[in-house]
N, C-alpha and C positions, 0 to 999 in steps of 0.2 A: 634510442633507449635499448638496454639490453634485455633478454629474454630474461634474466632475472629482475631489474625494475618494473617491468612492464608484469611478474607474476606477481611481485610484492603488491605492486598496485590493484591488480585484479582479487586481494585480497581484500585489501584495504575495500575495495569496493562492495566485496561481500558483508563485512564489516558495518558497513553503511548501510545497507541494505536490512540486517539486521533490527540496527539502532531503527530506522526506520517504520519497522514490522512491531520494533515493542512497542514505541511512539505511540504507534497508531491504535496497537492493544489498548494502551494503556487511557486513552482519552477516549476512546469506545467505551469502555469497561466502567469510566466514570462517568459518564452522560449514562449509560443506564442505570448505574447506582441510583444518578440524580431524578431521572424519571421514577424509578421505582419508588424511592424515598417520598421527593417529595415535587418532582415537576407534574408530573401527573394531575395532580389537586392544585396546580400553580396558575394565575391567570393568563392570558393569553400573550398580554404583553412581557410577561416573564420568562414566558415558554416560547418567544418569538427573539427574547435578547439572546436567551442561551443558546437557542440551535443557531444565532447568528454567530457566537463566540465559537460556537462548536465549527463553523462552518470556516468561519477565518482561519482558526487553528488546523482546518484538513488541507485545505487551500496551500497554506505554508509547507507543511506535510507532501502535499503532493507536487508542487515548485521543486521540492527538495529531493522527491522520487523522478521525476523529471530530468532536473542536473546530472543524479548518482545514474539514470540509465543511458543520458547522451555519454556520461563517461565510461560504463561499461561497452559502450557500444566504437568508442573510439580505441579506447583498450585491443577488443579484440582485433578492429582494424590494424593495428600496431602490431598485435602476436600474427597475424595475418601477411605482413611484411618480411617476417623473420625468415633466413634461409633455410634453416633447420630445425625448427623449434621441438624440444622433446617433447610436448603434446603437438597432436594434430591438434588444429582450431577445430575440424567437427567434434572430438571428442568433448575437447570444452564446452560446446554450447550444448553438448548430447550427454551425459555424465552416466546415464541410466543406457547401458548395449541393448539394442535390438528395442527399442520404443521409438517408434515411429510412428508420427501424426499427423496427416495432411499436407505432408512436405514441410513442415514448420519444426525447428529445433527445439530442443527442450525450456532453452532459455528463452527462446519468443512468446513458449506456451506458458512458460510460470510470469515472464510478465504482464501479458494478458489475462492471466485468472486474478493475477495483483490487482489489476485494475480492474475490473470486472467486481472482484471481492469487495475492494472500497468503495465504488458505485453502489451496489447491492448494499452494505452495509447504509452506506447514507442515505438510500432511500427508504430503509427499513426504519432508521431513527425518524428522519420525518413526519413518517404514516405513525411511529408510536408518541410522536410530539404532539400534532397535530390532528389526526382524524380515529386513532385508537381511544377506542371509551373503554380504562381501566376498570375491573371490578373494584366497586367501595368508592370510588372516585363520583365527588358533588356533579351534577349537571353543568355544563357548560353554556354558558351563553357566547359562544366567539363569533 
């Protein structure tokens, strides 16, 4: 691959990363809608299908975060080979000068706060599925 397909591709992959990021906005954003609304007051087996459908659909989501990071990561492998490539590879994975963190690149530390965030996020919806008592919200029997 040439130093130019291999950036078009590291685009493409930011790209992805993206689509990825709204994705996952966007079906957070509607599981709380739907607790606010009306899972909250919903019975158990209701509130048990949905965080199941919410859970298949992050599953996919994060299979799919998965794929786009073994290919950024071969990517760079690849700009990594090149004899002269007009970026240095540390600049790529360092994009912000002089931020330096535990030895770890920039791009290792925003993967892991990605992942970190989606964690956090889904054990947040959980605890507000399952064991948060909404104000206004009937008594549960679960």
């Amino acid at each position: 691959m040439s130093e130019a397909d291999i950036l078009q591709s590291l685009f493409d992959v930011i790209d992805a990363v993206l689509v990825v990021f709204s994705t996952f906005f966007a079906i957070v954003s509607g599981y709380v809608a739907a607790l606010y609304f009306f899972l909250a007051r919903a019975p158990l087996l209701l509130r048990t299908v949905a965080f199941s459908l919410l859970s298949v659909g992050l599953v996919f989501l994060g299979g799919t975060a998965t794929v786009i990071q073994n290919l950024q990561s071969g990517l760079l492998t690849a700009w990594e080979r090149l004899e002269q490539p007009s970026v240095p590879l540390r600049d790529l994975r360092n994009p912000v000068p002089g931020m330096h963190v535990a030895g770890l690149s920039q791009q290792e530390i925003g993967v892991a706060i990605g992942w970190a965030v989606a964690l956090a996020v889904y054990l947040a919806l959980f605890h507000l599925t399952f064991l948060y008592r909404w104000p206004g919200a009937p008594t549960r029997h679960t």
